[in-house]
VOGU-3710 file (C-alpha; in Angstrom, 3 decimals, decimal comma):
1> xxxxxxxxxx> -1,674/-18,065/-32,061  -2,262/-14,048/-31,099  -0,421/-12,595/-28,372  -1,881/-9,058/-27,012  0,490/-7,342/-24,467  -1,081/-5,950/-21,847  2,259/-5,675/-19,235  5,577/-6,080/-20,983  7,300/-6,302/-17,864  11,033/-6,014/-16,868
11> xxxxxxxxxx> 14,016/-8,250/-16,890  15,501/-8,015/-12,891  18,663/-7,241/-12,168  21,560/-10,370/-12,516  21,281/-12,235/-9,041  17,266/-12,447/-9,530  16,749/-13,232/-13,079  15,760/-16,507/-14,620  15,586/-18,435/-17,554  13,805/-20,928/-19,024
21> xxxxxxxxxx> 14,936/-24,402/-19,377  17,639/-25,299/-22,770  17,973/-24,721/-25,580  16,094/-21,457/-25,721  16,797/-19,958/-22,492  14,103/-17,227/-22,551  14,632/-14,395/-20,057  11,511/-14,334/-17,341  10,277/-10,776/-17,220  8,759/-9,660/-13,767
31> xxxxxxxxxx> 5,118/-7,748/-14,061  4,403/-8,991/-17,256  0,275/-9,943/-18,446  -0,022/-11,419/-22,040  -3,883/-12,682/-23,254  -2,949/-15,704/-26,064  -5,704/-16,707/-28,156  -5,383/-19,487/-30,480  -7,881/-21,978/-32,171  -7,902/-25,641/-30,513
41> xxxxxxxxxx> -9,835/-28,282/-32,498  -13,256/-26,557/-33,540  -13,111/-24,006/-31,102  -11,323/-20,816/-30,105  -9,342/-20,182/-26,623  -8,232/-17,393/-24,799  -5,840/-17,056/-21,796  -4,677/-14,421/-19,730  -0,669/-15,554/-18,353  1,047/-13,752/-16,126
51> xxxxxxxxxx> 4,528/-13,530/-14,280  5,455/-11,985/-11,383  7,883/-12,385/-9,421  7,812/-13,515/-5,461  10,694/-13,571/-3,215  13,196/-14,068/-6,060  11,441/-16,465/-7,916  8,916/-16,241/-10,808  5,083/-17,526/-10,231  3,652/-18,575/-13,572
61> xxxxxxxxxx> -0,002/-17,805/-13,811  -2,567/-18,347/-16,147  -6,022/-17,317/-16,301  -8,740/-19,003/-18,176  -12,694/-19,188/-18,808  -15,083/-16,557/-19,815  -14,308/-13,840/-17,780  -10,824/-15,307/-16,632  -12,764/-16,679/-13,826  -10,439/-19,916/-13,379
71> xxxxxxxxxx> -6,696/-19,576/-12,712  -3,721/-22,174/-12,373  -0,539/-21,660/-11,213  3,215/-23,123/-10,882  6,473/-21,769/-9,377  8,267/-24,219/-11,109  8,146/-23,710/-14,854  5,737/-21,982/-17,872  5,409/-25,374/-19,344  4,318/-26,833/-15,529
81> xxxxxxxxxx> 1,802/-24,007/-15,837  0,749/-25,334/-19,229  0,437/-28,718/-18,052  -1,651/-27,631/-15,051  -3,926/-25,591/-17,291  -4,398/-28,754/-19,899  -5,308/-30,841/-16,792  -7,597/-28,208/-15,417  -9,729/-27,904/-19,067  -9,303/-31,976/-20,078
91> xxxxxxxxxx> -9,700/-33,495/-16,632  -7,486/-35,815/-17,904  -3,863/-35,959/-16,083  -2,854/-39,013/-18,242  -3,186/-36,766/-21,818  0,109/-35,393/-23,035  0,245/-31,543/-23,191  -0,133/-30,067/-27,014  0,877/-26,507/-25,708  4,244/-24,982/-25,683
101> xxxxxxxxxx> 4,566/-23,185/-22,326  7,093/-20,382/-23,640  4,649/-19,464/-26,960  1,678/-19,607/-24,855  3,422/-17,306/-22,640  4,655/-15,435/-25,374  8,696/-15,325/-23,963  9,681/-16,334/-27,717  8,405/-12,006/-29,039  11,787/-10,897/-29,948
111> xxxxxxxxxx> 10,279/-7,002/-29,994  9,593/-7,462/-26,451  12,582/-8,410/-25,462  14,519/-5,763/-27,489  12,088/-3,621/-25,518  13,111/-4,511/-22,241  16,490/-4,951/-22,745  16,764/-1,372/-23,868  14,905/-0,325/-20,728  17,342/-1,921/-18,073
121> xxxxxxxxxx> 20,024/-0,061/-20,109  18,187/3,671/-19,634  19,591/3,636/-16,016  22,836/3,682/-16,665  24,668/6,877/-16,803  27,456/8,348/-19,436  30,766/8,091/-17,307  31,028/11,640/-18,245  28,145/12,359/-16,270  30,088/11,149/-12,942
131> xxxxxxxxxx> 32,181/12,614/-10,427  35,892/11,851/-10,767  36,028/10,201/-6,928  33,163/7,956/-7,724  34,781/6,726/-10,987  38,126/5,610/-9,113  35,544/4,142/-6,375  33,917/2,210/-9,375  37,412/1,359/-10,797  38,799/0,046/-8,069
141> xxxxxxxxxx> 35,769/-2,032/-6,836  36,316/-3,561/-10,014  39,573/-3,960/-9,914  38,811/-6,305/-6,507  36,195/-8,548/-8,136  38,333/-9,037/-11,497  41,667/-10,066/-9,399  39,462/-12,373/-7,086  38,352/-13,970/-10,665  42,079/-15,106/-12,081
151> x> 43,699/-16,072/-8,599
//
């Protein structure tokens, strides 16, 4: 299996971001486009799959046929998204899925998500680099939410 990166996305903010299901737990990325190829039985396959986020909550998308002509989607899951594509191509609903949704997806490419990871973190400034009144803002606002955790 060949993954080519065309989007490598973002990880959202806390509140927003998923994961996938145990024992992996892959991050989602938001605005991220990966074409898969692999070879099934005698001949080879290419997908596009994509994930983008929609009012909080990641759509799985994958694109298939010649020219990508044919999509399938879920809200649910990557593998849901497998399992509607391997429906879509076998016409079968009864045939258990072969594909893994997170390789097909490619959430497993630990350089991406070094990548990303790195990228949320650019944001953030040195404390140096702030004013002393917003520091003892920051402190104490911390402060609240740490107290509120141990009463």
């Amino acid at each position: 299996m060949t993954e080519l990166v065309e989007a490598k996305g973002f990880y959202p903010y806390y509140p927003e971001l998923h994961y996938t299901l145990p024992p992996k737990k892959y991050p989602i990325p938001n605005d991220y486009s990966v074409k898969t190829t692999w070879k099934h039985a005698e001949n080879q396959q290419t997908v596009q799959c994509k994930i983008k986020y929609k009012n909080g909550q990641p759509e799985f998308q994958i694109l298939y046929g010649t020219f990508f002509e044919f999509e399938v989607k879920s809200n649910t899951s990557v593998s849901k998204a497998v399992e509607n594509y391997e429906k879509a191509i076998t016409r079968n609903s009864n045939k258990k899925g072969s594909l893994s949704g997170p390789l097909l997806f490619g959430l497993q490419l630990q350089k991406l998500r070094t990548v990303r990871e790195l990228q949320a973190r650019q944001h953030i400034k040195p404390a140096e680099q702030y004013s002393q009144k917003t520091l003892i803002r920051h402190a104490k606002e911390f402060a609240t939410i740490l107290k509120q955790e141990f009463i």
